[in-house]
N, C-alpha and C positions, 0 to 999 in steps of 0.2 A: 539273508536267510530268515530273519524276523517276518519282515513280513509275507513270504512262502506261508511261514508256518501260520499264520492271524487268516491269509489267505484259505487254507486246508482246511483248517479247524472250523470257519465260518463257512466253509461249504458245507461242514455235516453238520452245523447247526440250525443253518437253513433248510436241508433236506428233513432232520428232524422237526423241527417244526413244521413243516408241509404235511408230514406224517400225522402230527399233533392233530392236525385240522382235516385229516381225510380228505389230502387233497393229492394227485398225482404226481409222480415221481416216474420220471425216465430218465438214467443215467447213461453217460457215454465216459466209459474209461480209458484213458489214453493209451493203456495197455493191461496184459492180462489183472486178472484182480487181485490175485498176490503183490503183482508187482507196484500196481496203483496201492492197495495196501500198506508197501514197503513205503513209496515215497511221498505219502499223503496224510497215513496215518499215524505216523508214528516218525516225529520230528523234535528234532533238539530235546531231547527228554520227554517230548509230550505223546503219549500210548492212546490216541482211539481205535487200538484195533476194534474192539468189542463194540464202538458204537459205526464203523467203517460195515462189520459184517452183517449188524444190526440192518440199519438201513437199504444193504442192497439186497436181503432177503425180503425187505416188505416194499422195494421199489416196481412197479409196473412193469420194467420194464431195466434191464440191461445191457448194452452193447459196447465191446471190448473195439474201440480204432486199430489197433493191432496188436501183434502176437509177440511181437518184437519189445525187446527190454528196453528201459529207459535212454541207458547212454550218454546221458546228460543231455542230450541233444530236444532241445526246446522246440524243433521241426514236433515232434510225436504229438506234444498238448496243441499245435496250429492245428495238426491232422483232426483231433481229437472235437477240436472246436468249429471246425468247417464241418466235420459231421453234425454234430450238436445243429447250427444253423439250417442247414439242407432237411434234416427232420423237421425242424421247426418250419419250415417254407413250407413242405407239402402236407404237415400237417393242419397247415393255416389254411389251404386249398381246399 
């Protein structure tokens, strides 16, 4: 679970900093943004709600992979990132 949480936390660091530099932000949430919220931001004691909501209000762009709750099921973040990719393809195009 440690490194989940190093994981999390360094994604909204990285996004923050992108922000820093006015540069764009497109995120894809493995699901809705409560729920990404629940299991992203807010791990083993550690609370970025406030920088979680922060960021997806000044990101470009958001897209929820599905509607569906987590589950524990690790399939949802594959989903999540095969979207991620497929934008990334045609927006390279």
């Amino acid at each position: 679970m440690r490194d989940q949480v190093a994981a999390e936390i360094g994604d909204l660091i990285f996004c923050r900093e992108m922000l820093n530099r006015d540069l764009e932000i497109n995120i894809v949430l493995p699901f809705t943004s409560d729920e990404s919220r629940r299991t992203s931001a807010v791990l083993n004691g550690v609370d970025e709600t406030q920088e979680f909501w922060d960021i997806l209000k000044h990101a470009n762009s958001v897209s929820i992979a599905t509607d569906e709750s987590h589950l524990n099921n690790p399939c949802r973040y594959n989903h999540a990132a095969d979207l991620i990719e497929g934008y990334a393809q045609l927006r390279a195009r």
